[in-house]
mmCIF file of the protein (N, C-alpha, C, O) and its ligand, coordinates in Angstrom:
data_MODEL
# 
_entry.id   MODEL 
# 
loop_
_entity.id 
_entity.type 
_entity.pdbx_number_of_molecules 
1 polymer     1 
2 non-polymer 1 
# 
_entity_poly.entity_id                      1 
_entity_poly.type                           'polypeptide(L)' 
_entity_poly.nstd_linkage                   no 
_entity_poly.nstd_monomer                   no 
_entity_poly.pdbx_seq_one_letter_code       
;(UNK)(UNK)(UNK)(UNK)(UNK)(UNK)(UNK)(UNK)(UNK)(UNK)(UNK)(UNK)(UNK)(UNK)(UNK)(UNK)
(UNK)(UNK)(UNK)(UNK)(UNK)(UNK)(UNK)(UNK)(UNK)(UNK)(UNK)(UNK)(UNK)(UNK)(UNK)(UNK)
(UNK)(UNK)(UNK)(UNK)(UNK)(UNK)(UNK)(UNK)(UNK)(UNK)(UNK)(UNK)(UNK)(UNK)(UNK)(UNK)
;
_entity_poly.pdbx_seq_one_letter_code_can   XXXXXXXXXXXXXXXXXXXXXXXXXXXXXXXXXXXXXXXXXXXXXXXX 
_entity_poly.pdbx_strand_id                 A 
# 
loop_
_entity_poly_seq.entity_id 
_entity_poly_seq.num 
_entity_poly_seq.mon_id 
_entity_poly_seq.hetero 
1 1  UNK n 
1 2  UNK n 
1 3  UNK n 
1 4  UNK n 
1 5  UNK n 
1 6  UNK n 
1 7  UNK n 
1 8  UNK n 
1 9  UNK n 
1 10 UNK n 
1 11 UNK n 
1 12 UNK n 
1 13 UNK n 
1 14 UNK n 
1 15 UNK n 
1 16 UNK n 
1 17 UNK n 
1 18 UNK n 
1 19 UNK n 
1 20 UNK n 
1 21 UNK n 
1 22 UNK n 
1 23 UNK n 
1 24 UNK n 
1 25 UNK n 
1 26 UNK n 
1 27 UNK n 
1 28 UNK n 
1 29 UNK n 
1 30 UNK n 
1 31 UNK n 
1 32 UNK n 
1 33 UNK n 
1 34 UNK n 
1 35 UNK n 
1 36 UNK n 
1 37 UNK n 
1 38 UNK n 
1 39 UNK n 
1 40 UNK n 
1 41 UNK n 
1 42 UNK n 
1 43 UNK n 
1 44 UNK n 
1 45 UNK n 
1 46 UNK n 
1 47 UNK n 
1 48 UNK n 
# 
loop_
_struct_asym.id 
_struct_asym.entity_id 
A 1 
B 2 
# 
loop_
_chem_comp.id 
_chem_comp.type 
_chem_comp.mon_nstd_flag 
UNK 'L-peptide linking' . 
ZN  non-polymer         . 
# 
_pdbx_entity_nonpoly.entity_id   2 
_pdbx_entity_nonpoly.name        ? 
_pdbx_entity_nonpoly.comp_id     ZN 
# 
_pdbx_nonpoly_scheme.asym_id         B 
_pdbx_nonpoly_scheme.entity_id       2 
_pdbx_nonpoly_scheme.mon_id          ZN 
_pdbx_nonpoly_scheme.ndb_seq_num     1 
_pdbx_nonpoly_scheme.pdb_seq_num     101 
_pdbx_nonpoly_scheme.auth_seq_num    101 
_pdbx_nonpoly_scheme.pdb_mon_id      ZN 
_pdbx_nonpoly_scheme.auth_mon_id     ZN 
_pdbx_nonpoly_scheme.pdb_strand_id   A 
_pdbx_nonpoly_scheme.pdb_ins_code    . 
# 
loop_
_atom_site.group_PDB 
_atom_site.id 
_atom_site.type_symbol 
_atom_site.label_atom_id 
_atom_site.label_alt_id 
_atom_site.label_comp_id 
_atom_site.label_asym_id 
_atom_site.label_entity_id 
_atom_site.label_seq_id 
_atom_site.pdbx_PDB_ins_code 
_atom_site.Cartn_x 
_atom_site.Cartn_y 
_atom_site.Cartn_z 
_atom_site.occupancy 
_atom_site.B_iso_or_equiv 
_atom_site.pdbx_formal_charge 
_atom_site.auth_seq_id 
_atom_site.auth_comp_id 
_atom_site.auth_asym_id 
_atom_site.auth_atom_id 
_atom_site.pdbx_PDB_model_num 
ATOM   1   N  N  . UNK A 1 1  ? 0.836  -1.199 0.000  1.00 0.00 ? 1   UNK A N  1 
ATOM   2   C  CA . UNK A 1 1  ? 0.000  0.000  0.000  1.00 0.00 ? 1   UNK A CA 1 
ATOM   3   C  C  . UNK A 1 1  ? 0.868  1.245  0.000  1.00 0.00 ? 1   UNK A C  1 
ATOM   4   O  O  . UNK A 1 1  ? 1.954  1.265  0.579  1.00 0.00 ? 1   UNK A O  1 
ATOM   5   N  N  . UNK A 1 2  ? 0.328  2.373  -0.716 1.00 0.00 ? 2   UNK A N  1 
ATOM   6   C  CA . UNK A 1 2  ? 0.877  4.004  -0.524 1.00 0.00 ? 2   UNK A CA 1 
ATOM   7   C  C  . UNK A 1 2  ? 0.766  4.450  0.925  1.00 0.00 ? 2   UNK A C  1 
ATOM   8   O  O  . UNK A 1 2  ? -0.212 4.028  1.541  1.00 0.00 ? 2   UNK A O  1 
ATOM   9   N  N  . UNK A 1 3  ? 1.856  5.455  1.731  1.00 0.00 ? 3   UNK A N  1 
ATOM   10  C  CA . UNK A 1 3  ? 1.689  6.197  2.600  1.00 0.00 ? 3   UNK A CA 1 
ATOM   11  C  C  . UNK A 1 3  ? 1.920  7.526  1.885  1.00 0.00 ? 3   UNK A C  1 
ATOM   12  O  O  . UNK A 1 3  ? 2.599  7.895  0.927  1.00 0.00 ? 3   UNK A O  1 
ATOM   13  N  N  . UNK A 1 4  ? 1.120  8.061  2.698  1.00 0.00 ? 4   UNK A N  1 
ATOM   14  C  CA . UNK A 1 4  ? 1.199  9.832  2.266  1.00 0.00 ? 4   UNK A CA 1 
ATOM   15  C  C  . UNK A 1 4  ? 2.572  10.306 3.620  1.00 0.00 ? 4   UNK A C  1 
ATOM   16  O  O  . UNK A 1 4  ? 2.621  10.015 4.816  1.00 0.00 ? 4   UNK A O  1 
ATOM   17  N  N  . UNK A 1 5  ? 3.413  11.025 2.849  1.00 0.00 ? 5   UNK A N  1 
ATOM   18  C  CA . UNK A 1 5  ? 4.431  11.692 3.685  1.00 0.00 ? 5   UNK A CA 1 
ATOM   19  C  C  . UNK A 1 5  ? 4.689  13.117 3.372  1.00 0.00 ? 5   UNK A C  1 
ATOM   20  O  O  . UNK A 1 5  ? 4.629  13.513 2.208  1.00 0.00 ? 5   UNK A O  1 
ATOM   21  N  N  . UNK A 1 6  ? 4.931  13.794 4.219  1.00 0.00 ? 6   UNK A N  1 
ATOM   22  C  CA . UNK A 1 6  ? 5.910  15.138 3.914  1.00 0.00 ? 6   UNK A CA 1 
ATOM   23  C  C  . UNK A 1 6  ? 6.700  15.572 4.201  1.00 0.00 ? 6   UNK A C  1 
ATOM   24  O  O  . UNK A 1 6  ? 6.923  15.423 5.403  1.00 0.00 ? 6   UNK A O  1 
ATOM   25  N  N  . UNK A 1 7  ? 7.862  16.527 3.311  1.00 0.00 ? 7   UNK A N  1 
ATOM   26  C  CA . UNK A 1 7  ? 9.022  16.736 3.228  1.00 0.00 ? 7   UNK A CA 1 
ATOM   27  C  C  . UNK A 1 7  ? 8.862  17.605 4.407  1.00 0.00 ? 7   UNK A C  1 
ATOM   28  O  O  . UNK A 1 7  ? 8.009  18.490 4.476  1.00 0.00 ? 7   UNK A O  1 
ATOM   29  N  N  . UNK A 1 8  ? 9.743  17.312 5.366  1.00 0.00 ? 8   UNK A N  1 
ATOM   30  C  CA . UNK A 1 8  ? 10.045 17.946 6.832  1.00 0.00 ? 8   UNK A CA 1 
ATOM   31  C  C  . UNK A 1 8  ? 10.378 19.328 6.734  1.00 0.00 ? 8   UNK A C  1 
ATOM   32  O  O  . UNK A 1 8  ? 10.127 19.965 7.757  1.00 0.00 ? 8   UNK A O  1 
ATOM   33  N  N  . UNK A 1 9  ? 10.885 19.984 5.764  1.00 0.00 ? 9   UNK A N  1 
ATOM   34  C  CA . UNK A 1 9  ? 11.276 21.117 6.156  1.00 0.00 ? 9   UNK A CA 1 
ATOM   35  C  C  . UNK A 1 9  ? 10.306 22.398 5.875  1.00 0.00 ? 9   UNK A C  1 
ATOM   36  O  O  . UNK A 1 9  ? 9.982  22.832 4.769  1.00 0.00 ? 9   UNK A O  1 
ATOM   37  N  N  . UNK A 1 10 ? 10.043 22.740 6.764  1.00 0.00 ? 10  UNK A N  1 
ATOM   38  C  CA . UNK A 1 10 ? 8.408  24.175 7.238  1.00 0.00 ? 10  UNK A CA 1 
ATOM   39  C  C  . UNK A 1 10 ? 8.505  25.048 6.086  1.00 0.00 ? 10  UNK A C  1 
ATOM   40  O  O  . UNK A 1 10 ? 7.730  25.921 5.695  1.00 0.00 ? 10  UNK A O  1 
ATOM   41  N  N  . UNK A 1 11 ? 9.306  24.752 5.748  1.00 0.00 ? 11  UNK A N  1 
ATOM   42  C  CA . UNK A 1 11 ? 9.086  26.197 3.986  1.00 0.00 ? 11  UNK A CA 1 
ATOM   43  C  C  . UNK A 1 11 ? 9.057  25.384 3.006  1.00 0.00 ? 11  UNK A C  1 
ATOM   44  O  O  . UNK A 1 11 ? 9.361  25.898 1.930  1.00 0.00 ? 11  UNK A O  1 
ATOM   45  N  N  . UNK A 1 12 ? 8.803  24.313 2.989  1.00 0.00 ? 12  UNK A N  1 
ATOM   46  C  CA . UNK A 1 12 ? 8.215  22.870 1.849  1.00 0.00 ? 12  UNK A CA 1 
ATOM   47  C  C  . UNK A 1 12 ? 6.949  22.727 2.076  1.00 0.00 ? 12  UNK A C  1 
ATOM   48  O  O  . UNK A 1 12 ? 5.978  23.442 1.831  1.00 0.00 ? 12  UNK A O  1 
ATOM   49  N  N  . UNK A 1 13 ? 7.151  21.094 2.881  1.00 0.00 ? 13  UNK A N  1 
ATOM   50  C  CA . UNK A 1 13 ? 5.984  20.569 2.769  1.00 0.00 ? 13  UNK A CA 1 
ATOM   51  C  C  . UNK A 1 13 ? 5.281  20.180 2.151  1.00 0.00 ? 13  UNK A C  1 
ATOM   52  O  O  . UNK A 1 13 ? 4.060  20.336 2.159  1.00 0.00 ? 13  UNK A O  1 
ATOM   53  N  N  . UNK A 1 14 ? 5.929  19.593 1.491  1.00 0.00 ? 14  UNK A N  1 
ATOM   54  C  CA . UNK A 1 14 ? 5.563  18.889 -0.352 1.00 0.00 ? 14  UNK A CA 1 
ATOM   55  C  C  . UNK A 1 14 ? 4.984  17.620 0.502  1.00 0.00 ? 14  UNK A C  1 
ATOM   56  O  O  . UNK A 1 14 ? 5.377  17.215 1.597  1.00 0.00 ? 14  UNK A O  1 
ATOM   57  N  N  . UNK A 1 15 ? 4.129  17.208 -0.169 1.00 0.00 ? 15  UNK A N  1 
ATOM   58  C  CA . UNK A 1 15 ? 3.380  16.498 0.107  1.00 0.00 ? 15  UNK A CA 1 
ATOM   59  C  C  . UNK A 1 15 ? 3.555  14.807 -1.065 1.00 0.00 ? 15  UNK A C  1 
ATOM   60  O  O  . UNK A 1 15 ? 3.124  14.802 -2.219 1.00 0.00 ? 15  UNK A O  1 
ATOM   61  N  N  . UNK A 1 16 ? 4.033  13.952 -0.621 1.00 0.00 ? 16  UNK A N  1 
ATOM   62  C  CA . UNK A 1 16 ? 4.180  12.633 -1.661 1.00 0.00 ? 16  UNK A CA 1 
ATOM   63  C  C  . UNK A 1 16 ? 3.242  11.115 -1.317 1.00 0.00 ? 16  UNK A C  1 
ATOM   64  O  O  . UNK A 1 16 ? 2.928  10.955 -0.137 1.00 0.00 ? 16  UNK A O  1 
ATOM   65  N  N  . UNK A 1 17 ? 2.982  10.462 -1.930 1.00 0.00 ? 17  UNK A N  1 
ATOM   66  C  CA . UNK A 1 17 ? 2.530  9.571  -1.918 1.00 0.00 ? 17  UNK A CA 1 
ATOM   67  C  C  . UNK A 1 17 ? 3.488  8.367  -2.144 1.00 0.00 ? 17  UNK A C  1 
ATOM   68  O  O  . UNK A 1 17 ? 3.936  8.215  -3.280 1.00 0.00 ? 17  UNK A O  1 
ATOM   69  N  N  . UNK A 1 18 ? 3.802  7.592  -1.265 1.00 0.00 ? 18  UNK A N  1 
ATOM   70  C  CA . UNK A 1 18 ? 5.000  6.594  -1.479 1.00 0.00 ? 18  UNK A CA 1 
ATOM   71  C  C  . UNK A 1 18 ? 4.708  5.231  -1.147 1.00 0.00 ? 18  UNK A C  1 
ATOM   72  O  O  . UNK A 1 18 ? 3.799  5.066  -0.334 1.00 0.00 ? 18  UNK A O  1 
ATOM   73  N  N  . UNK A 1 19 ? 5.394  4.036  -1.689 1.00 0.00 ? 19  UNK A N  1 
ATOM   74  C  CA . UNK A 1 19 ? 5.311  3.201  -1.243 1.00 0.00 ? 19  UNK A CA 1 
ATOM   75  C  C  . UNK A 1 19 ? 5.392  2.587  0.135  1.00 0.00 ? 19  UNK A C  1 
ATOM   76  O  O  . UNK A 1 19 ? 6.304  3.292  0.564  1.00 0.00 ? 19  UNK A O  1 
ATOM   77  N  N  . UNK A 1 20 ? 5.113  1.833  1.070  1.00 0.00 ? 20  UNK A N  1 
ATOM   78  C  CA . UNK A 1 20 ? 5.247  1.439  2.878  1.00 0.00 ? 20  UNK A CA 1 
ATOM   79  C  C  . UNK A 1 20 ? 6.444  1.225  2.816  1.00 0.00 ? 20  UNK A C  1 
ATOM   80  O  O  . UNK A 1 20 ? 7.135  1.561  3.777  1.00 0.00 ? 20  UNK A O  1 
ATOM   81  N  N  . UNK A 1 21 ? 7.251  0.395  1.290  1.00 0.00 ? 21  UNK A N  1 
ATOM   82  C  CA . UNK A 1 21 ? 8.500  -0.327 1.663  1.00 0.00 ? 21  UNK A CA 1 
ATOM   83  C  C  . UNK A 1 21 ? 9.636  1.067  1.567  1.00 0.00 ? 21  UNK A C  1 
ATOM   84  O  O  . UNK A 1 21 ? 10.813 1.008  1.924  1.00 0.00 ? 21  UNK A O  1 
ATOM   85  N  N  . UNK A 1 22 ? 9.122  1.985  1.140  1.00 0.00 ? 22  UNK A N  1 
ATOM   86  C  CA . UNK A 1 22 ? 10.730 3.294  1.181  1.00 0.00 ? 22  UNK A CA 1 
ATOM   87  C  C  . UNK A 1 22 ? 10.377 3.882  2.640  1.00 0.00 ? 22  UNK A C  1 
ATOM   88  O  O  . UNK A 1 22 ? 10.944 4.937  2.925  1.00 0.00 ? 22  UNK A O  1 
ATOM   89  N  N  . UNK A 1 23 ? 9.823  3.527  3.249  1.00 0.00 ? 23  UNK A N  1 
ATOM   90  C  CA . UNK A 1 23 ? 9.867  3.970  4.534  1.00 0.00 ? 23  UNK A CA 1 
ATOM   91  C  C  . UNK A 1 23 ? 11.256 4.050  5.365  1.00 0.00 ? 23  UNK A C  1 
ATOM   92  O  O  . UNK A 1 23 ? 11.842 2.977  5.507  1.00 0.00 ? 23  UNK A O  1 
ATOM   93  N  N  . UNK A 1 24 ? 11.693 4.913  5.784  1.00 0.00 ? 24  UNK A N  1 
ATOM   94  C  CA . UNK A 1 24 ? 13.016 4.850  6.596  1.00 0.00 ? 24  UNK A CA 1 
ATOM   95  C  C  . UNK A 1 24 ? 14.541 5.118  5.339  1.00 0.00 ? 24  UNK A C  1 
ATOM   96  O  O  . UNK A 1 24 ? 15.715 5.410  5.570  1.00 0.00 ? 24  UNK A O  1 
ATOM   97  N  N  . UNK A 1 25 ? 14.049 4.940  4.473  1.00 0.00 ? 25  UNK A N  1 
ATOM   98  C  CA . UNK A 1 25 ? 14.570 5.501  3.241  1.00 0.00 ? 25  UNK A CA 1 
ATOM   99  C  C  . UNK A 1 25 ? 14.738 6.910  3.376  1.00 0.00 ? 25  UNK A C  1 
ATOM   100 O  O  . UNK A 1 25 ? 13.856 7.682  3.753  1.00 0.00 ? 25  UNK A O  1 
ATOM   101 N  N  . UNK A 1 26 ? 16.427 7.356  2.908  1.00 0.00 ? 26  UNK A N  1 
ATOM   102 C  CA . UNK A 1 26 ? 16.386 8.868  2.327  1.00 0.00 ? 26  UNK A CA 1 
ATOM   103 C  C  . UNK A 1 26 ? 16.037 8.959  0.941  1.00 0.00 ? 26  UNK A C  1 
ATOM   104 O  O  . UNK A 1 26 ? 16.346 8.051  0.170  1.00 0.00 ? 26  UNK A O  1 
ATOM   105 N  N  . UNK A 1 27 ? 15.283 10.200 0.477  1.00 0.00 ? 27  UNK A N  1 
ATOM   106 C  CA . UNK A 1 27 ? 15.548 10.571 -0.666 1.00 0.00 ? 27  UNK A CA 1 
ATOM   107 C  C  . UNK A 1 27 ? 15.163 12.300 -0.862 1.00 0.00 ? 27  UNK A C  1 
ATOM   108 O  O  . UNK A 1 27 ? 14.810 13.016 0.075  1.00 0.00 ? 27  UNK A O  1 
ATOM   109 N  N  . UNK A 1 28 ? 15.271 12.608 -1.820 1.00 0.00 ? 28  UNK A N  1 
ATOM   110 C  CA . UNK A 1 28 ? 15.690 13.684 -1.855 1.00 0.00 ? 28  UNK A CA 1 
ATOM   111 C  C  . UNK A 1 28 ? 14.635 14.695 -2.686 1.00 0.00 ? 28  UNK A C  1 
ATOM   112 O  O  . UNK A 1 28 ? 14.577 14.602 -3.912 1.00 0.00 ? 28  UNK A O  1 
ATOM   113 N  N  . UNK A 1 29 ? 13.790 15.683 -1.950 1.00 0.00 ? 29  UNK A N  1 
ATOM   114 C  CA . UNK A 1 29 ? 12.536 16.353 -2.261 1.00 0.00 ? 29  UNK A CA 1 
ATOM   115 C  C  . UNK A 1 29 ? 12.662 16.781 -3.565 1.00 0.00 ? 29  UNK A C  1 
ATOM   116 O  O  . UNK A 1 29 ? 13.635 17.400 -3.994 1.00 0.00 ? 29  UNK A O  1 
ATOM   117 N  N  . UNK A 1 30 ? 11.578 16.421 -4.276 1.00 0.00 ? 30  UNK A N  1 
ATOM   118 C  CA . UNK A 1 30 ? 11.521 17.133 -5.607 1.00 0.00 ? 30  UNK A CA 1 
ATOM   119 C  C  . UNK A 1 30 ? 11.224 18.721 -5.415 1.00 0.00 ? 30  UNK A C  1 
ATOM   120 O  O  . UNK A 1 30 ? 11.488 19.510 -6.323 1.00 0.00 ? 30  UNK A O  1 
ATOM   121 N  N  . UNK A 1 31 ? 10.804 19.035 -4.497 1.00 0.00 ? 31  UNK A N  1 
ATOM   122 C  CA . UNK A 1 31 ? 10.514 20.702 -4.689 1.00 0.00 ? 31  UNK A CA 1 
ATOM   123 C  C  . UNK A 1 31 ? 11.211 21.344 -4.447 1.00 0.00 ? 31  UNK A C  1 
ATOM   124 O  O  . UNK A 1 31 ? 11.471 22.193 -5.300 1.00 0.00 ? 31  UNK A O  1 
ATOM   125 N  N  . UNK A 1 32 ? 12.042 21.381 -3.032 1.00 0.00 ? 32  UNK A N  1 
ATOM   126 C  CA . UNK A 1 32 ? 13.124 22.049 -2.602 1.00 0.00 ? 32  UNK A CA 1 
ATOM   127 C  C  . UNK A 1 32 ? 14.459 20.751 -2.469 1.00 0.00 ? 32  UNK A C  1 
ATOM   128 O  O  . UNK A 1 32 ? 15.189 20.741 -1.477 1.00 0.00 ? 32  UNK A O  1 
ATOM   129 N  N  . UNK A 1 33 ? 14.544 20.212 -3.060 1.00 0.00 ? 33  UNK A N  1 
ATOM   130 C  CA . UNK A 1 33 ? 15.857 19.550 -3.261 1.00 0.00 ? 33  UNK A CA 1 
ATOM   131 C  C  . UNK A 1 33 ? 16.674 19.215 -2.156 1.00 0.00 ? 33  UNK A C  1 
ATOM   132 O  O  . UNK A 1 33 ? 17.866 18.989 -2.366 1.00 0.00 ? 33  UNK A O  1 
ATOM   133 N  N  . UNK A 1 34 ? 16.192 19.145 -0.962 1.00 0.00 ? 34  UNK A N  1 
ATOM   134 C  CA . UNK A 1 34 ? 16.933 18.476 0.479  1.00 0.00 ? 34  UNK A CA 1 
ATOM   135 C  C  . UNK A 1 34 ? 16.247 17.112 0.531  1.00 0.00 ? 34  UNK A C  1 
ATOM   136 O  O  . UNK A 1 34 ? 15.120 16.704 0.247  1.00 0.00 ? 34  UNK A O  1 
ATOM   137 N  N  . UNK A 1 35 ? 17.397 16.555 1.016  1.00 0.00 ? 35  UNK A N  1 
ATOM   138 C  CA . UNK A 1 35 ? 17.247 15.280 1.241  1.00 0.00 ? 35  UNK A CA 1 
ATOM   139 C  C  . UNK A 1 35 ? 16.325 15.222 2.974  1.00 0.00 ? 35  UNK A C  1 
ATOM   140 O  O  . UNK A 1 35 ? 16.362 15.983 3.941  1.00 0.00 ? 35  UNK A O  1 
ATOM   141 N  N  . UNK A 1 36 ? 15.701 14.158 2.746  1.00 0.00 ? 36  UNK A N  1 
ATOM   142 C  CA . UNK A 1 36 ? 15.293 13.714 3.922  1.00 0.00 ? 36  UNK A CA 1 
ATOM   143 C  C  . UNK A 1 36 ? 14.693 12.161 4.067  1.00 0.00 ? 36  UNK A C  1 
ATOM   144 O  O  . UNK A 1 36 ? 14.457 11.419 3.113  1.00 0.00 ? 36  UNK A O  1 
ATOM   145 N  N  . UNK A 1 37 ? 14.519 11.870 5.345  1.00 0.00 ? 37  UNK A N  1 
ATOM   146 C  CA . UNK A 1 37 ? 13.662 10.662 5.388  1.00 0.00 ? 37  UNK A CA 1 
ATOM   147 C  C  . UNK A 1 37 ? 12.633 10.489 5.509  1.00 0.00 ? 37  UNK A C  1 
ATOM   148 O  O  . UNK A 1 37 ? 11.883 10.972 6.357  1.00 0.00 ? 37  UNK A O  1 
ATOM   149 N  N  . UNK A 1 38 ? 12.336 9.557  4.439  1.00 0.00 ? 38  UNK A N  1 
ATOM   150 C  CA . UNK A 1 38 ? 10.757 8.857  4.599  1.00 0.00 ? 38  UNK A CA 1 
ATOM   151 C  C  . UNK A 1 38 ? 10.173 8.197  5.797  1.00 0.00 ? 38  UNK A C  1 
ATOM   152 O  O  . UNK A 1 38 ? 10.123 6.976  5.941  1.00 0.00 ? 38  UNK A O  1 
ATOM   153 N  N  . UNK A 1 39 ? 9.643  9.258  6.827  1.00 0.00 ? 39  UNK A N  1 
ATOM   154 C  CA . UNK A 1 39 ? 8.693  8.620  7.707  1.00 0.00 ? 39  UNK A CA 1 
ATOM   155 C  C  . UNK A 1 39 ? 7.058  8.570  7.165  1.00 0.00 ? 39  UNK A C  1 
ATOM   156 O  O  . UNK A 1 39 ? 6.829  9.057  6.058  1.00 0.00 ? 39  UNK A O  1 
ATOM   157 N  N  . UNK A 1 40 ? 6.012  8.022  7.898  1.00 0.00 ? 40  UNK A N  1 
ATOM   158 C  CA . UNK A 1 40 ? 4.728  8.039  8.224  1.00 0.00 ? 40  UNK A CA 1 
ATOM   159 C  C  . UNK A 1 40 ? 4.104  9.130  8.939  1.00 0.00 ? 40  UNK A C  1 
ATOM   160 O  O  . UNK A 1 40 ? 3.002  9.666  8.820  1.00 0.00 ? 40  UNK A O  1 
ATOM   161 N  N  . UNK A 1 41 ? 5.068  9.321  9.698  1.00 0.00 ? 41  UNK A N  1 
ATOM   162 C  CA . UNK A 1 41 ? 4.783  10.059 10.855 1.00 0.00 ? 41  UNK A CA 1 
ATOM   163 C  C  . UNK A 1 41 ? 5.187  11.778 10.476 1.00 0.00 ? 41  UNK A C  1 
ATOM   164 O  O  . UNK A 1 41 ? 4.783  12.733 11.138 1.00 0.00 ? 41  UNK A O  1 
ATOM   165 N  N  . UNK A 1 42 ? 5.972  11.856 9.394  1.00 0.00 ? 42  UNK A N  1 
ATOM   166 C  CA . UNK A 1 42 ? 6.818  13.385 9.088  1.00 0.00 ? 42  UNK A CA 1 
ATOM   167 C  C  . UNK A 1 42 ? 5.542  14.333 8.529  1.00 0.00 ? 42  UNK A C  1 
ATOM   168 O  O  . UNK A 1 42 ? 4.516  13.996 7.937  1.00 0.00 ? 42  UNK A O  1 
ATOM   169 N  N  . UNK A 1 43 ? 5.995  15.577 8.932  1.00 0.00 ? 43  UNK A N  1 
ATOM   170 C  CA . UNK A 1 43 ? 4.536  16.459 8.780  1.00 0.00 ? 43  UNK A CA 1 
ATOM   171 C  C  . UNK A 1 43 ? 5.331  17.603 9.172  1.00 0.00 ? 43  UNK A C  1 
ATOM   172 O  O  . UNK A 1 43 ? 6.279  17.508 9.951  1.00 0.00 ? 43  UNK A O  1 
ATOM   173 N  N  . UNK A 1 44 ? 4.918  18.772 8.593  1.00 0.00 ? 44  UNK A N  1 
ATOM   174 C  CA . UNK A 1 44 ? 5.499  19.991 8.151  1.00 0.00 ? 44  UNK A CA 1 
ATOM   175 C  C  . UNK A 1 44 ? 5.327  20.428 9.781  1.00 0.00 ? 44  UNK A C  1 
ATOM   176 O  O  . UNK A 1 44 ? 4.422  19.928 10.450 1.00 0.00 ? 44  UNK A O  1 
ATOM   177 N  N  . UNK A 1 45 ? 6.238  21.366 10.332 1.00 0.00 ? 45  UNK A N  1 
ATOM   178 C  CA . UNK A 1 45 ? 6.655  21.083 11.433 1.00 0.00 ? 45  UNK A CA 1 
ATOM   179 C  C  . UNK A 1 45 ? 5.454  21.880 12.108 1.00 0.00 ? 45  UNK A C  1 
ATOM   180 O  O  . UNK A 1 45 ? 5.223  21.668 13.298 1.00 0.00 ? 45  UNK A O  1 
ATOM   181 N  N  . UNK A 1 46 ? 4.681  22.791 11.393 1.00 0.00 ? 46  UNK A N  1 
ATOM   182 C  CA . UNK A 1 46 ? 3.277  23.149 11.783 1.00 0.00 ? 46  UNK A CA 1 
ATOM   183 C  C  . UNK A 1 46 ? 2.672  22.641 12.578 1.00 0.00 ? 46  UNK A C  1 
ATOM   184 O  O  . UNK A 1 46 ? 2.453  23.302 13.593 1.00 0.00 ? 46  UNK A O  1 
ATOM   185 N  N  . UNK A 1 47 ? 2.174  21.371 12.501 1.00 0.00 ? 47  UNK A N  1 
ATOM   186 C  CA . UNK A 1 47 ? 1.621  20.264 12.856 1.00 0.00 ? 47  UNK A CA 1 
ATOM   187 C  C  . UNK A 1 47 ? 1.541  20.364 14.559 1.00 0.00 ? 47  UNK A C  1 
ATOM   188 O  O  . UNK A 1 47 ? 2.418  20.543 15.404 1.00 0.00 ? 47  UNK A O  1 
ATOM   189 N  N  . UNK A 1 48 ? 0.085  20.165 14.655 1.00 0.00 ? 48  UNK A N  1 
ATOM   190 C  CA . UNK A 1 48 ? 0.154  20.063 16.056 1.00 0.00 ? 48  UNK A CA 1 
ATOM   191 C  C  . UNK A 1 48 ? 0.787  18.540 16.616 1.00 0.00 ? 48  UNK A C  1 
ATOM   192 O  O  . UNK A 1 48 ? 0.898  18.324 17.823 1.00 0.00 ? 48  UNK A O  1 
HETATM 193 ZN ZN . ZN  B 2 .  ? 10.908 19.790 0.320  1.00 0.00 2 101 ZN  A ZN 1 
# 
């Protein structure tokens, strides 16, 4: 199944749809071009 994740950093927040298995996986944001990891749990730091 897809998880929905987002790129961690508060002036992103790109929003992706990914596979369960790249979970814990880095890769590297298509919008702003920093790398980060694929959590479940990652959410623009907004987030309550
Ligand atoms: Zn980003």
């Amino acid at each position: 199944m897809t998880v929905r994740v987002f790129c961690p950093h508060a002036d992103c927040g790109q929003r992706y749809r990914v596979d369960e298995t790249q979970l814990g996986a880095s890769t590297v944001c298509k919008r702003c071009g920093r790398e980060f990891t694929v959590s479940a749990s990652a959410a623009p730091a907004s987030a309550a």
